[in-house]
N, C-alpha and C positions, 0 to 999 in steps of 0.2 A: 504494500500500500504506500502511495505518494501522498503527502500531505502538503498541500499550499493553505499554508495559514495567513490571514491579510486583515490588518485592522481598515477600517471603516476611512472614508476620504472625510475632507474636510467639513467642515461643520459651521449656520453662524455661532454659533456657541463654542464653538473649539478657539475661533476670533476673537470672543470679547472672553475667554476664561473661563465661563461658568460649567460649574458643573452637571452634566447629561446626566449621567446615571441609567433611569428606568426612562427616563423623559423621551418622547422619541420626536426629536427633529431630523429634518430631511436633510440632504448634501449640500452645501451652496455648489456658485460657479465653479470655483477652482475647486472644491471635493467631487464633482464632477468630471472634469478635464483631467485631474491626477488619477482617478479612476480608468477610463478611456484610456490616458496613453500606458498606464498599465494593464490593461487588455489586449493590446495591439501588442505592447514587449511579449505578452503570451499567448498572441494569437498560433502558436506551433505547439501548445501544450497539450495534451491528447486529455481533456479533462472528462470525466465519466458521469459524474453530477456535481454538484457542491450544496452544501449546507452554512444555512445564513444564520444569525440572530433575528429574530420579527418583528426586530425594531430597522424603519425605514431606513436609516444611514446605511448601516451593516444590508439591509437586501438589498438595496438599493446598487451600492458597490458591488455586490458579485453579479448581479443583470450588468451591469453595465463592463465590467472585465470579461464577461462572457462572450458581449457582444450577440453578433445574430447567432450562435451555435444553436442548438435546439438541446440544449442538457437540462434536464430538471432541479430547480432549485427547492430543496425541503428547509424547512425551518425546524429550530429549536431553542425553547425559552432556555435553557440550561448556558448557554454562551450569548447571552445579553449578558448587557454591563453592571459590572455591580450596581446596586443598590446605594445611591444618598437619603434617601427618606425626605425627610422636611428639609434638607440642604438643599436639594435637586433648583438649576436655574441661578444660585447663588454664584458669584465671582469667587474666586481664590488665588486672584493675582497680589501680589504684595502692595501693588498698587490703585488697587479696587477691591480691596480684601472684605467680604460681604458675611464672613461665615461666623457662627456665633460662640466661636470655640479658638481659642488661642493655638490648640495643640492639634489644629488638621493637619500640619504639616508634615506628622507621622505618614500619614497618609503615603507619604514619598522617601522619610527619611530613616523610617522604622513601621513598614506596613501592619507587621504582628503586634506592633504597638498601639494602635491605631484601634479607639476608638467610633463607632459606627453614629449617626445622632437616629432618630425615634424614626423607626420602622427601615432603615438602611443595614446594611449588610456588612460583616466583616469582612477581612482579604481569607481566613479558613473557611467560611464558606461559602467564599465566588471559587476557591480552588476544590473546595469538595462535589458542585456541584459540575463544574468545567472539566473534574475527572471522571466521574460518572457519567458523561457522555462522554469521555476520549475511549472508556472498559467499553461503553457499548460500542460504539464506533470500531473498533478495533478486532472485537472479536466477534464481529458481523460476519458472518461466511461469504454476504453476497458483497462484501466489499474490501475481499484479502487481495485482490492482485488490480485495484483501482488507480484511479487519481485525482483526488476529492479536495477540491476548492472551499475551503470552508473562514467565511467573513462575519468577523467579531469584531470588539471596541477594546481599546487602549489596555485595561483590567483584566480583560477576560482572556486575551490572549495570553499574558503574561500568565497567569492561572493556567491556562495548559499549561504551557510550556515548563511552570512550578512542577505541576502532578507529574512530567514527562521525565524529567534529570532531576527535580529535587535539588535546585542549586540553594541550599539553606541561607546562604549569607547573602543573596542578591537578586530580590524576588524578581524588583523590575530589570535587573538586569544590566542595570546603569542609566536607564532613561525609561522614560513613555514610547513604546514605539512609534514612530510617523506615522501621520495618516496615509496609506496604503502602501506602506511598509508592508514584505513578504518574507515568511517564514518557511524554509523548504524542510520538509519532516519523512524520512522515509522511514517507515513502519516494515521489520522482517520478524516473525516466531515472536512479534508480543514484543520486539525489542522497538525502543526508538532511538535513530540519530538524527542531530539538527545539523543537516550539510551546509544550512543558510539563514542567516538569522537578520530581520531589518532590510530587508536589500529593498531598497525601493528603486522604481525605473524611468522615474520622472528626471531632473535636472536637481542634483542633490542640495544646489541652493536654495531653492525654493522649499526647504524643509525648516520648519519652523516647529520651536518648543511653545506653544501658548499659554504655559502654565507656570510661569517664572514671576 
C-alpha cells in the first residue's frame, strides 16, 4: 500500500490565524491554485481512490488534486481536525492573540501539555482516533497493494504520522505542515516507512507559517 498523505490548501482563516478546528470553511484562491498545481505535479500517480476529512477544505483538496480522474473519494470523520471547542474562529497570532488562556501555546510547544478548552479535544485523542483509522485502513484486504490519496488538516496528519513511528519527542515534527504539503507512506506486512515527509510542489516561497 502507497500512502499520499496531504494536509488541506489554504484557508481565509489559515490568513488571518484563527483557529478551524471542527469549523469547516472552504479553500480560498490561492488554497485553491496550490491544490491544482499539486494535482498536475501528480497527474502520473496511478491513485486507486483517496479518503478525505468531510470537512470542505480537506475534500475539497483531494477533488481538486484528482482533477478529472474518475477515482472515488470516501470520507471519514476520524481524520478531521482536532477539536477547539469554544476556541474555534478565535486568533492565536501573538499579534491578534484572541484566546482566553495564556498557556495555548503548549499547543505547539508541548502538545501532551496542552490543555483542550470546553468541548475541544486533546492531541491523545486526535492520535487515538487518527490510529484507528490508519489499523482499519491498513489491514483492509481490499486495499493491500493500492494507492490511497488521503486529505486531512494540519493536527490530524501529524496524528498519523505520531500513531505511525511514535517519534515521542517531536509530535509536530518541527512545524505545522504546509498547506498541501505531501507525505509519501508506503505500507509493506503492517510495517510503515515515511520515504517523504512535507514535500510540497508549489514554488517553496510561497509557503507560509500563519501561526506565529
Amino acid at each position: 500500500m502507497k500512502i499520499y498523505l496531504i494536509r488541506h490548501g489554504e484557508t481565509p482563516w489559515n490568513t488571518l490565524g484563527r483557529l478551524q478546528g471542527r469549523t469547516d470553511i472552504e479553500l480560498n484562491e490561492n488554497g485553491i491554485r496550490l491544490a491544482k498545481i499539486t494535482g498536475e505535479k501528480l497527474k502520473d500517480v496511478h491513485f486507486d481512490l483517496a479518503i478525505a476529512s468531510p470537512l470542505k477544505r480537506a475534500y475539497e483538496t483531494a477533488r481538486l488534486v484528482l482533477g478529472d480522474r474518475n477515482i472515488p473519494i470516501l470520507t471519514d470523520e476520524r481524520i478531521e481536525e482536532i477539536s477547539f471547542g469554544e476556541w474555534e474562529g478565535l486568533c492565536c497570532r501573538r499579534k491578534n492573540y484572541q484566546i482566553p488562556s495564556k498557556d495555548f501555546e503548549q499547543f505547539f510547544t508541548d502538545p501532551f501539555g496542552y490543555k483542550p478548552p470546553k468541548d475541544g479535544e486533546s492531541i491523545q485523542q486526535m492520535i487515538d482516533r487518527c490510529g484507528a483509522f490508519y489499523e482499519d485502513l491498513i489491514h483492509n484486504p481490499d486495499y493491500q497493494n493500492k494507492t490511497i490519496l488521503i486529505a486531512a488538516h494540519g493536527c490530524s496528519t501529524r496524528a498519523f504520522l505520531y500513531y505511525i513511528d511514535g517519534r515521542k519527542d517531536d509530535f509536530w515534527r518541527g512545524h505545522v505542515p504546509p498547506n498541501c504539503a505531501v507525505t509519501i507512506i508506503d505500507v509493506k506486512d503492517g510495517k510503515a516507512t515515511i520515504e517523504e515527509q512535507d514535500k510540497v510542489y508549489y514554488n517553496p516561497e510561497d509557503v507560509v507559517d500563519f501561526y506565529k
